[in-house]
N, C-alpha and C positions, 0 to 999 in steps of 0.2 A: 512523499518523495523519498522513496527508499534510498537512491543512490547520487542524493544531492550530498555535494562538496560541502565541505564544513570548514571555517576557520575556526582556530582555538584564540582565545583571546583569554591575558590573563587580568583578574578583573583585581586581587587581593593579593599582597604578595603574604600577608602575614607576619607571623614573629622570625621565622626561620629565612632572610634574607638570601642566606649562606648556603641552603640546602635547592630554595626556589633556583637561586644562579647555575649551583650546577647542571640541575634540569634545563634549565634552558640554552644552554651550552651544549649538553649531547643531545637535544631534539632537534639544534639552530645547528650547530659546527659553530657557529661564534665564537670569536675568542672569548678570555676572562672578561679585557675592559671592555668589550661591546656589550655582554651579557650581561653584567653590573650596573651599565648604562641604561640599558633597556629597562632590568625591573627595576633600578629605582625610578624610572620615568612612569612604570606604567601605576596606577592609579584607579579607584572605583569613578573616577569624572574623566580618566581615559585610561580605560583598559589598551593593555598591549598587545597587537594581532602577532601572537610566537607563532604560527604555522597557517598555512593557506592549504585549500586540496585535501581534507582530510574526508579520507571516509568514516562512516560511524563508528564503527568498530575499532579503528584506530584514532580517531578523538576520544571516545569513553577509555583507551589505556591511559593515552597522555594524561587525559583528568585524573586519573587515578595517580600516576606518578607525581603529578602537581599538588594532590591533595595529600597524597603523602609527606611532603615537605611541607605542607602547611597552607599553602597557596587555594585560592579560588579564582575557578577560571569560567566562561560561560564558551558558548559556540556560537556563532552567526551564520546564516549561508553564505558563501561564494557569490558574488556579482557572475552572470552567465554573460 
């Protein structure tokens, strides 16, 4: 299913707490304190869904900016 919806979900925030936040701030709009809130909530026993709707192509950049910061992230499909 080439054009199935993708959510990003971040599984690891890593060492770089500070660099993961910003990323999730210009992918979310979130402010600081929501965005802070969120990775430090998310977790490998509960990864955090940062984007819904993703198509492939734009879930593999996000991953890449997320891995960039240090971050690991997985994908799941969209509920139809």
């Amino acid at each position: 299913m080439a054009d199935e919806a993708l959510t990003l979900l971040l599984v690891d925030v890593g060492r770089n707490k500070i660099g993961v936040i910003k990323v999730v701030r210009e992918v979310t709009g979130i402010d600081l304190a929501g965005a802070k809130a969120a990775v430090e909530a998310a977790s490998p026993a509960r990864p955090l869904a940062v984007v819904h709707g993703l198509s492939r192509q734009r879930a593999d950049e996000l991953a890449a900016s997320f891995a960039k910061a240090g971050a690991q992230v997985a994908f799941t499909a969209d509920a139809t």
